[in-house]
C-alpha positions in Angstrom: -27.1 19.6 15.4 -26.9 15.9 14.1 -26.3 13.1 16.0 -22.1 12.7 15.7 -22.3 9.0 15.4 -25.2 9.4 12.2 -22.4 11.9 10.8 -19.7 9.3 11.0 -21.5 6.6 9.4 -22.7 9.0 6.6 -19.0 9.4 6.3 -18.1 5.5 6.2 -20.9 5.2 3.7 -19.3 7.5 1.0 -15.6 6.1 1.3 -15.8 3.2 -1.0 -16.4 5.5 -4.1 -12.6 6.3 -4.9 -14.0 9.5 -6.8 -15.7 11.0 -3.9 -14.6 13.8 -2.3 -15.4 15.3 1.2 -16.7 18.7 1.6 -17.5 20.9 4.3 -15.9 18.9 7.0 -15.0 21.6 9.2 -18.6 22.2 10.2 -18.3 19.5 12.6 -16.5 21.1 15.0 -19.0 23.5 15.8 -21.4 20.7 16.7 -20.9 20.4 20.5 -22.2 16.7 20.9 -18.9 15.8 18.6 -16.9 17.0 21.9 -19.1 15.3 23.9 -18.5 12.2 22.3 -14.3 12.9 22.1 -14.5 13.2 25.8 -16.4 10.5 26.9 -14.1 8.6 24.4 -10.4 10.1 25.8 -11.4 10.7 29.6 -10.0 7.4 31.1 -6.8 8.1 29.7 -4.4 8.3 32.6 -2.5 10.9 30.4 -5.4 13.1 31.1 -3.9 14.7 34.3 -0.5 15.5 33.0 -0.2 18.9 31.9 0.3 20.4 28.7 2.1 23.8 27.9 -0.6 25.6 28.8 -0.3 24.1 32.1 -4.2 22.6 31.9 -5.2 19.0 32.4 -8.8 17.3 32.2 -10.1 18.8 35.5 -12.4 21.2 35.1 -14.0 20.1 31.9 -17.6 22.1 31.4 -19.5 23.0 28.6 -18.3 26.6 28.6 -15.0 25.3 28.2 -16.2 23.6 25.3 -18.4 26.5 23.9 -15.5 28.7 23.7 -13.3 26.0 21.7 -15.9 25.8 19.4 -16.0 29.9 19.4 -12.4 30.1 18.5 -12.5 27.4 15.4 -15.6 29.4 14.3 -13.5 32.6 13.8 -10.8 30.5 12.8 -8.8 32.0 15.6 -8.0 28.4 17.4 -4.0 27.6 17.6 -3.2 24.3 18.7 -0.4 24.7 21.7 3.0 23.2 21.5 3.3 20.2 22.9 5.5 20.0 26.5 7.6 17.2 25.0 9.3 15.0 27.7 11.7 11.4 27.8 10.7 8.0 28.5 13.0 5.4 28.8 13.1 2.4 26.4 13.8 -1.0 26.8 17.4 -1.0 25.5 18.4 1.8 28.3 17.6 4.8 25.9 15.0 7.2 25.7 11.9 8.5 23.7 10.7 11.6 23.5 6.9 12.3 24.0 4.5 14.8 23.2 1.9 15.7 26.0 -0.4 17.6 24.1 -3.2 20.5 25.9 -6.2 18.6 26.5 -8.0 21.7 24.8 -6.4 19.9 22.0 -6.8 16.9 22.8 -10.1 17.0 22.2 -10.1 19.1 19.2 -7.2 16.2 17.7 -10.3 13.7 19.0 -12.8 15.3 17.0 -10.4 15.4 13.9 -9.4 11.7 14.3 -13.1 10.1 14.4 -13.3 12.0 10.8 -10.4 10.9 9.1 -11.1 7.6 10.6 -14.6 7.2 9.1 -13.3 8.6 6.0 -10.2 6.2 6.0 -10.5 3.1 7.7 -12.3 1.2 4.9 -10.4 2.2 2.6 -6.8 0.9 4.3 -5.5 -2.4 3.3 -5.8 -5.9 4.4 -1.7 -5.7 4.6 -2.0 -3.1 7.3 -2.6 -4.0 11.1 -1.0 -1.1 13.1 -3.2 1.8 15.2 -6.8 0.1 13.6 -10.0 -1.0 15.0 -10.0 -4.6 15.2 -6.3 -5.1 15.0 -3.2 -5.6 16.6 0.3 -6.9 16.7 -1.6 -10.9 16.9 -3.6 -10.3 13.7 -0.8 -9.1 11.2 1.2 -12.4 12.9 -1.7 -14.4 12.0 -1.8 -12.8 8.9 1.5 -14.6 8.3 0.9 -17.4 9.1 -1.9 -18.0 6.5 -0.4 -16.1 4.0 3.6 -16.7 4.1 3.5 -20.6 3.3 6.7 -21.6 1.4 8.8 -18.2 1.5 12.2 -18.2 0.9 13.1 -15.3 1.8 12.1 -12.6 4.3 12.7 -8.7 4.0 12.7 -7.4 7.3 11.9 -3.4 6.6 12.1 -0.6 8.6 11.5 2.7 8.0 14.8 4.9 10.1 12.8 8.1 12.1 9.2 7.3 10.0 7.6 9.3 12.6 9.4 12.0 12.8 10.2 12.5 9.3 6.8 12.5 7.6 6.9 15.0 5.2 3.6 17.3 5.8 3.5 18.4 1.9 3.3 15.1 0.7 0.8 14.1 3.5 -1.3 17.3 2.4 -1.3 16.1 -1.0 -2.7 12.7 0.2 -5.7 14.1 1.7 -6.4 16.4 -0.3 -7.0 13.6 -2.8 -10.1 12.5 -0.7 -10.8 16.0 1.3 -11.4 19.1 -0.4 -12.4 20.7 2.8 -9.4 23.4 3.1 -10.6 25.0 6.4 -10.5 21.0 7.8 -7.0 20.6 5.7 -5.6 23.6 7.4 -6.6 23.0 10.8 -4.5 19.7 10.1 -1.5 21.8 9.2 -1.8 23.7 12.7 -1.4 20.2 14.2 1.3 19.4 12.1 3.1 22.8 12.5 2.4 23.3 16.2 5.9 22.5 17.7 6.8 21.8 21.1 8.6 22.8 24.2 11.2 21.7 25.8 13.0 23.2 28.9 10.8 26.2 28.1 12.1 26.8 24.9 9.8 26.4 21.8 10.9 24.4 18.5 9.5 24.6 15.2 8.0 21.1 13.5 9.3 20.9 10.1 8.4 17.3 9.2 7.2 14.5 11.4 3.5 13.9 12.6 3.6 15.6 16.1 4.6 13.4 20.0 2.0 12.1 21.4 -0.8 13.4 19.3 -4.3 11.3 18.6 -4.0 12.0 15.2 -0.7 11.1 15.0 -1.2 7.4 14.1 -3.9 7.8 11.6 -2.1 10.3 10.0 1.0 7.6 9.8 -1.4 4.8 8.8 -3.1 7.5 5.7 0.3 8.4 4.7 2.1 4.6 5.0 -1.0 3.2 3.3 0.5 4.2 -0.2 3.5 1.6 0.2 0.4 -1.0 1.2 -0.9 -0.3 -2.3 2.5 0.2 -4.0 3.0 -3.3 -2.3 -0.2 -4.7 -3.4 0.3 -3.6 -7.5 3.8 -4.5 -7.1 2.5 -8.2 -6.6 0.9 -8.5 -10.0 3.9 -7.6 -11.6 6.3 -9.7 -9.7 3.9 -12.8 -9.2 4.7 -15.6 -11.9 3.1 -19.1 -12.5 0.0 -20.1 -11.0 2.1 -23.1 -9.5 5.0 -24.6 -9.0 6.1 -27.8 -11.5 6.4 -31.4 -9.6 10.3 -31.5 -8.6 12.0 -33.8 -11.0 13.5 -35.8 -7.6 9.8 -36.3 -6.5 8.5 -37.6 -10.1 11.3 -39.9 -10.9 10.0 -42.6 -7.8 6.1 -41.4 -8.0 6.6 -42.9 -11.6 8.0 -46.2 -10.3 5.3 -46.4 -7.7 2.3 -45.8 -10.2 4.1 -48.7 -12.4 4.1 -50.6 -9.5 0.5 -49.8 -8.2 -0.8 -50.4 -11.9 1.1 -54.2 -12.0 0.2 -55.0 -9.2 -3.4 -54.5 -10.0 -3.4 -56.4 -13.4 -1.9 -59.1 -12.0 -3.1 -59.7 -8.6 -4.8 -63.0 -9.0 -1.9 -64.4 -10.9 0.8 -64.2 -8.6 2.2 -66.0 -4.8 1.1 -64.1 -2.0 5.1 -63.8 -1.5 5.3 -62.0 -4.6 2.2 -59.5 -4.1 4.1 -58.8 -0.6 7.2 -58.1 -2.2 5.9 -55.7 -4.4 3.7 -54.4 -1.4 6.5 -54.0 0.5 8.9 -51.6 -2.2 5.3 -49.7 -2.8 5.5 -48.7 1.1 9.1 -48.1 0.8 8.7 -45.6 -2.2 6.2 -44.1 -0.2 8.4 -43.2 2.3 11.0 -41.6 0.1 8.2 -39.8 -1.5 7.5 -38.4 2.1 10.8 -36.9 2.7 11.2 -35.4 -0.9 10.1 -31.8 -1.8 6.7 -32.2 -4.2 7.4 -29.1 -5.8 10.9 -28.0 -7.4 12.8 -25.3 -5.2 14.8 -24.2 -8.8 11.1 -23.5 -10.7 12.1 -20.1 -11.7 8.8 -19.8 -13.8 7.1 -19.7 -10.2 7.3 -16.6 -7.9 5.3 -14.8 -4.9 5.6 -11.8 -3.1 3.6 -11.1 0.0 3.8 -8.5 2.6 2.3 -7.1 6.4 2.9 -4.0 7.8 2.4 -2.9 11.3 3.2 0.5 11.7 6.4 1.4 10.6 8.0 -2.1 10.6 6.9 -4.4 7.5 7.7 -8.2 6.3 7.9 -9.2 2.9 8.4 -12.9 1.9 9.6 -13.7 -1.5 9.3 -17.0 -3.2 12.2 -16.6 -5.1 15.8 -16.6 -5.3 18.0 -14.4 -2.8 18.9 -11.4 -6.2 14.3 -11.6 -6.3 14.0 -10.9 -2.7 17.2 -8.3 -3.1 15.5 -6.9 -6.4 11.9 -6.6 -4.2 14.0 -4.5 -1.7 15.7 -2.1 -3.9 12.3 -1.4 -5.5 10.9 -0.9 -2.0 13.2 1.4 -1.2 13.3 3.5 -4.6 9.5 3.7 -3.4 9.9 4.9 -0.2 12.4 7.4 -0.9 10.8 8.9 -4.3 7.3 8.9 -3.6 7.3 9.3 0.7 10.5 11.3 1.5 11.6 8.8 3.6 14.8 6.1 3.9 15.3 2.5 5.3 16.9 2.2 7.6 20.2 0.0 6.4 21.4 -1.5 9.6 17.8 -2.9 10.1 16.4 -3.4 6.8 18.1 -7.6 6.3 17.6 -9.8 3.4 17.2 -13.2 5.9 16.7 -17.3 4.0 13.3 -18.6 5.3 14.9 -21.4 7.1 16.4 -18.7 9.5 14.8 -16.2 11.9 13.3 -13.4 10.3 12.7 -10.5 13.6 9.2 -8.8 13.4 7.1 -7.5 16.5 8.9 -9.0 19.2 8.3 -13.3 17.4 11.5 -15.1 15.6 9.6 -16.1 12.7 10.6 -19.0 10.3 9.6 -21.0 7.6 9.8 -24.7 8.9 11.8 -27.2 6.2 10.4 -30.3 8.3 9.5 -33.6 6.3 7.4 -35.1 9.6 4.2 -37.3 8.7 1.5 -37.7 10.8 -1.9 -40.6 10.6 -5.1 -39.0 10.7 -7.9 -40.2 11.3 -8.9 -42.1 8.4 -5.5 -43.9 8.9 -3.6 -42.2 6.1 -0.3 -40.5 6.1 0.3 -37.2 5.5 3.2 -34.5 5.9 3.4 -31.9 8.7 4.9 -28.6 8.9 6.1 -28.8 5.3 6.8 -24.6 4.5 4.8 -23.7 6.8 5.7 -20.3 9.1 6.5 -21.0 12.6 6.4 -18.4 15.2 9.2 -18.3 18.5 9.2 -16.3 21.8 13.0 -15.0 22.0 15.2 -15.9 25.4 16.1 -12.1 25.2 12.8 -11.0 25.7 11.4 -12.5 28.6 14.6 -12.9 30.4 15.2 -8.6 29.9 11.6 -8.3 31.2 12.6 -10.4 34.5 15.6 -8.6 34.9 13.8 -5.0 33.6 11.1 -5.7 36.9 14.1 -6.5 38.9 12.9 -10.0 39.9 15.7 -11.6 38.7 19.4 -11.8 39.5 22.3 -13.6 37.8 25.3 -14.7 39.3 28.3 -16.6 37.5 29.5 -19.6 39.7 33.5 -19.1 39.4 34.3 -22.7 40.8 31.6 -24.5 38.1 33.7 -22.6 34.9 31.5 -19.2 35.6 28.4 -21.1 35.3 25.2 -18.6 35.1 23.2 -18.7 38.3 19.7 -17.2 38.5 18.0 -16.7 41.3 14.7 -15.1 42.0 14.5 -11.8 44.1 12.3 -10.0 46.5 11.0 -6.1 45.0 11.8 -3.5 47.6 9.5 -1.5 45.2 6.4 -3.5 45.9 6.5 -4.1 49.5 4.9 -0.9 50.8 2.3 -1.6 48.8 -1.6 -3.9 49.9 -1.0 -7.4 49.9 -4.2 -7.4 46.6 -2.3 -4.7 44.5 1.3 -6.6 45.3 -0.5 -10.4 43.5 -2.4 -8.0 40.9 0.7 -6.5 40.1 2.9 -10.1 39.4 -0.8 -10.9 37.8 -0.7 -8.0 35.6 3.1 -8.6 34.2 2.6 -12.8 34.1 -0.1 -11.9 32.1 1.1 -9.3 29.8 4.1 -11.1 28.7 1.9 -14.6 28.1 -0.7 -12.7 26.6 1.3 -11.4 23.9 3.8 -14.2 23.5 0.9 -17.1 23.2 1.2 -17.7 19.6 4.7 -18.5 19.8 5.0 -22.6 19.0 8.0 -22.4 21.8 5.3 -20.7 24.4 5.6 -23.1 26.9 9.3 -22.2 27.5 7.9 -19.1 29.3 7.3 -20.8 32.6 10.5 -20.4 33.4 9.3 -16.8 33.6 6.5 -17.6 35.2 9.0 -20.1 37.7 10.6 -16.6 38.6 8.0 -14.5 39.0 6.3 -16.5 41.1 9.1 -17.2 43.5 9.9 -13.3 42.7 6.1 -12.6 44.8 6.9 -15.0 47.3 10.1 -13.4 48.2 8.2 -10.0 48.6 5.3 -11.1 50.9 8.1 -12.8 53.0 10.5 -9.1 52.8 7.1 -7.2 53.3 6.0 -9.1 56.3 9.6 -9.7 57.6 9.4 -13.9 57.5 10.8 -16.5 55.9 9.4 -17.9 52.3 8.5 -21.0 53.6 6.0 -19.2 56.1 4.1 -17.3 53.3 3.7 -20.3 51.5 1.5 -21.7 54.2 -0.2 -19.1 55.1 -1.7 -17.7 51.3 -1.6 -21.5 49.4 -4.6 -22.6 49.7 -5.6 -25.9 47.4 -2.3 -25.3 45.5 -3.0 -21.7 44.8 -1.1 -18.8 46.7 -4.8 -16.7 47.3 -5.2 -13.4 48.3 -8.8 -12.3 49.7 -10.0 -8.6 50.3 -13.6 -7.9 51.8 -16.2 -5.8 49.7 -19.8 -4.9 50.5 -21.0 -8.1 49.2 -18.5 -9.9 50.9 -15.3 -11.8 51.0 -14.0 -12.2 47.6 -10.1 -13.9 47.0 -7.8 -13.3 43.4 -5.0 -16.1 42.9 -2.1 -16.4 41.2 -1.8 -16.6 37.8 -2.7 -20.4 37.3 -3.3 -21.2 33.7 -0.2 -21.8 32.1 2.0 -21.4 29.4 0.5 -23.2 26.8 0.5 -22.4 22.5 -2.8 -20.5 21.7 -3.9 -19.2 18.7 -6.5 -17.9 19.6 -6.9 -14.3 18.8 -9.3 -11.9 20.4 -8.5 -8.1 19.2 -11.0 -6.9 21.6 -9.2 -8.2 24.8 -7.6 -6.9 27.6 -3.9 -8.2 28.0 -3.9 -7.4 31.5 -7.4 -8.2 32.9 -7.0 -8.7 36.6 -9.4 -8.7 39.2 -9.2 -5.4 41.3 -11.0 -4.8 44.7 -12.3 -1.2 43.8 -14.0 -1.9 40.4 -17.6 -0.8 39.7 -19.6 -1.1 36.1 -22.2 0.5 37.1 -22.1 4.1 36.6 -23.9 7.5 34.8 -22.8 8.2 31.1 -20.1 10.8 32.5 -20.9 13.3 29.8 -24.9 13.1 30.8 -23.4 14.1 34.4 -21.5 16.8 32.6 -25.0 18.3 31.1 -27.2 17.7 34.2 -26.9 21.1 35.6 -26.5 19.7 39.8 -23.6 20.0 41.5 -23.0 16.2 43.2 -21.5 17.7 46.7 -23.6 21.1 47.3 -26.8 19.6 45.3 -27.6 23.5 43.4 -28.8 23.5 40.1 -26.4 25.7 37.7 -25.8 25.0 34.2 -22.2 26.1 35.6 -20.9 22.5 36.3 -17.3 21.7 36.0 -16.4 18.0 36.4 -12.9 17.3 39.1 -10.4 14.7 37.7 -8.4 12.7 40.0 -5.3 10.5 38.9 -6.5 7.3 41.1 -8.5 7.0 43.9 -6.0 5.4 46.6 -4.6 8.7 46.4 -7.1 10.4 48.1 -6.7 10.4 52.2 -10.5 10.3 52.8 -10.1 13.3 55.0 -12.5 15.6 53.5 -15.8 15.0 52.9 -15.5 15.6 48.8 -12.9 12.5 49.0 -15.0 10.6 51.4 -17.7 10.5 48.3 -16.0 10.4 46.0 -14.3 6.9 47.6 -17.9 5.8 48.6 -19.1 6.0 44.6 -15.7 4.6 43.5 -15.4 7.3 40.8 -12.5 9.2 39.4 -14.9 12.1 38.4 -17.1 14.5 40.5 -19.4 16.8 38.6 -19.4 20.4 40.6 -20.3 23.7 40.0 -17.5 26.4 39.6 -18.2 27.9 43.5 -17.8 23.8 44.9 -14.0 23.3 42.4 -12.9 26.6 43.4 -13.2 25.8 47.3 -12.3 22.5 46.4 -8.5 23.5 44.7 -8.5 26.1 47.4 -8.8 23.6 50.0 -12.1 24.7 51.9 -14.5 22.5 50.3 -15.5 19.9 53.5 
């Protein structure tokens, strides 16, 4: 069987030719170092050890397991199982259903989405940033800022239920543009047409790519990616001008000051000094009407842009225009999306919004800034700032819900003041039975989180007055935790202005502070990065490749050599008392994962292994 990762690349290799199409895809699948890879990929997810209809999780993951997948796609007789679909609350109080997939099909949908991600991903648009290697929510925000210079007008789009009203014939039809594998094709229908269950009744999938799956985005993202190319051949046929005309208010005094400049030079050495400083000093005072005058005309109607982003199923689109362009581009958009996807704006969310407003998208305000500033530089010359260019904001809602969403917040309304709003930081009953490290990684985790994401807002630094409450929030639960006052903490974990927590480790003492590093601007962006790197006591790097544990044939507690090896799953490893001996190693390697044969995991489930 050929190396997975060889296959993948072959397939990468072949997706720039438009006319190329895929065959004998399916094959794959009965290669087992293609699960191998899947698992090792999927494993860490926490999601892992939350059943699926079938009532199976991760643990017990073995090679025979894996064998007899691959034994049921070879006779074709593999049926995805619905998916147990459960609610999660959202932000605004409501709640989202979710998917939880059979991780038997997990790692089938794995398999599948490495393909159609090879085959795919070089083929998706610039415009597109959601669910894609190397991007996030920061690059399609920096993507507008380079690109959205001098819009007038924003389209806010959104696409009402995009997820759940994906319609699978039309989907089929886009892969089998590039696929014309229809044993692969048809295993993607099964996914599509699996259903789910809820309260233990099953429900048909008519449309929608299914809850929770991990094909589910790159499905969206395959389907979606034909408005990114409507979008990008609708440009050439809106775009007009290659630029704007000089605005007749900005040529009228750059004429008077060229006449000036050019007199001034002819006759120099003919004139008083008082006269060469007269003229010296209108020149300087036509160049500072010329500083807070558009250089370009606003009216040129022989001038117009459209550009666009799309992050999932919320897109941008800035118009340089007038207000019936940017309502023309949106009627267009929708035709589109309704024609040729099956699928509607939503109305109540889809807004026309002027550039100098605040346009919503991903969480930011974003604007266009109509600010005439000048600046010096270096080389003592004057030059405009901020003129059309896109300015990003953090909204008061959103950091003040979080505070209030972690319950480290109260407001009060001061009656005798006219109701004035009060807010005062509060202890979290939730977080005091909890080690004083995992209590500051906790605050850590959320400061972080909400800076992380928020750093490219120009207003960022308003967000240590989140910070002011959390941090007052932590100090309020070390005092409720320890039964003392505020003040008392303070002294005892500030150390050199930083409240320190220290926890021992083989190596020694080792201390994690406080979030420290402010709230400052940053551009910066780093797809590849953590937003909630924090420093943990129990973490170890160094470790076995967990599949090459999974094919070593020795059971890691009774030491016999069986090519019968089934690898236990545990959720986290604080859970585990320590009592038995398997949890007593498992604590002392600092692994999640124990490799044992079938004898060892029955005992083990049974309670006798020790």
């Amino acid at each position: 069987m050929r190396n997975p990762k060889n296959v993948l690349e072959s397939l990468t290799s072949k997706a720039a030719s438009k006319d190329y199409h895929y065959q004998r895809l399916y094959r794959n699948l009965y290669n087992p170092a293609f699960f191998l890879l899947a698992y090792e990929r999927i494993q860490a997810k926490p999601g892992n050890m939350t059943a699926g209809s079938d009532g199976k999780t991760i643990d017990g993951m073995s090679m025979k397991r894996i064998e007899a997948l691959i034994q049921k796609l070879k006779d074709f007789s593999y049926q995805p199982k619905p998916a147990r679909r459960t609610y999660i609350p959202k932000a605004n109080g409501k709640t989202r259903p979710l998917g939880i997939p059979s991780f038997d099909d997990k790692l089938v949908q794995e398999v599948v989405r490495m393909i159609l991600e090879s085959i795919y991903e070089p083929t998706f648009h610039v415009t597109s940033h959601g669910f894609r290697p190397k991007r996030s929510c920061h690059t399609a925000l920096q993507y507008i800022k380079r690109n959205y210079t001098g819009v007038k007008w924003f389209v806010e789009g959104d696409i009402k239920g995009c997820f759940d009203n994906v319609d699978h014939h039309v989907l089929v039809q886009i892969l089998r543009r590039r696929i014309a594998d229809e044993h692969f094709i048809g295993l993607i229908w099964k996914f599509l047409k699996a259903g789910y269950m809820e309260n233990w009744v099953y429900h048909n999938t008519y449309s929608g790519t299914p809850q929770g799956s991990l094909i589910s985005p790159i499905l969206a993202n395959i389907y979606l990616n034909e408005l990114d190319v409507f979008m990008a051949e609708y440009a050439k046929t809106f775009n007009r001008g290659t630029k704007r005309k000089i605005n007749p208010a900005y040529k009228k005094p750059l004429d008077v000051r060229r006449g000036k400049q050019e007199w001034l030079k002819r006759n120099e050495a003919k004139i008083s000094e008082e006269k060469r400083r007269e003229v010296m000093a209108q020149i300087q005072e036509l160049n500072s009407q010329l500083r807070s005058i558009p250089y370009s005309d606003p009216m040129d109607t022989e001038y117009r842009r459209v550009v666009y982003v799309r992050y999932a199923d919320d897109f941008l689109i800035g118009v340089i225009g007038s207000k019936e362009d940017a309502r023309q581009v949106k009627s267009d958009v929708g035709t589109f999306i309704k024609e040729h996807l099956h699928l509607e704006m939503s109305p109540e969310k889809t807004l026309i919004t002027h550039g100098s407003d605040f346009a919503h998208f991903l969480g930011y305000l974003t604007t266009v800034s109509r600010e005439q500033n000048s600046t010096r530089t270096k080389t003592g010359f004057t030059r405009r700032t901020y003129v059309g260019k896109v300015k990003l904001y953090v909204p008061k809602e959103k950091w003040l819900n979080r505070l209030l969403s972690y319950g480290a917040l109260k407001i009060s309304y001061d009656k005798t003041h006219g109701n004035k709003e009060v807010w005062e930081p509060v202890r979290r009953p939730g977080l005091i039975r909890l080690d004083d490290i995992e209590i500051l990684n906790q605050y850590n985790a959320e400061v972080r989180g909400m800076y992380n994401y928020y750093r490219l807002a120009n207003n960022a630094t308003v967000l240590n007055a989140f910070l002011y409450v959390m941090k007052f929030s932590m100090y309020k639960t070390f005092a409720g935790k320890y039964r003392t006052s505020m003040r008392k903490i303070i002294r005892k974990y500030c150390h050199n202005g930083d409240f320190t927590v220290s926890y021992p480790t083989k190596s020694g003492t080792k201390s994690v502070v406080f979030y420290n590093q402010g709230m400052r601007h940053n551009d910066k962006v780093v797809v590849t990065e953590n937003p909630d790197i924090i420093g943990r006591a129990n973490e170890n790097r160094r470790y076995t490749r967990l599949t090459d544990r999974l094919q070593g044939h020795i059971c890691e507690f009774c030491g016999a050599e069986t090519e019968d090896i089934e690898i236990h799953h545990v959720r986290k490893l604080k859970d585990l008392s320590g009592k038995a001996e398997w949890e007593r190693q498992m604590i002392a390697r600092k692994r999640k994962t124990m490799a044992l044969c079938h004898s060892c995991h029955v005992k083990l489930h049974n309670g006798k292994l020790d």
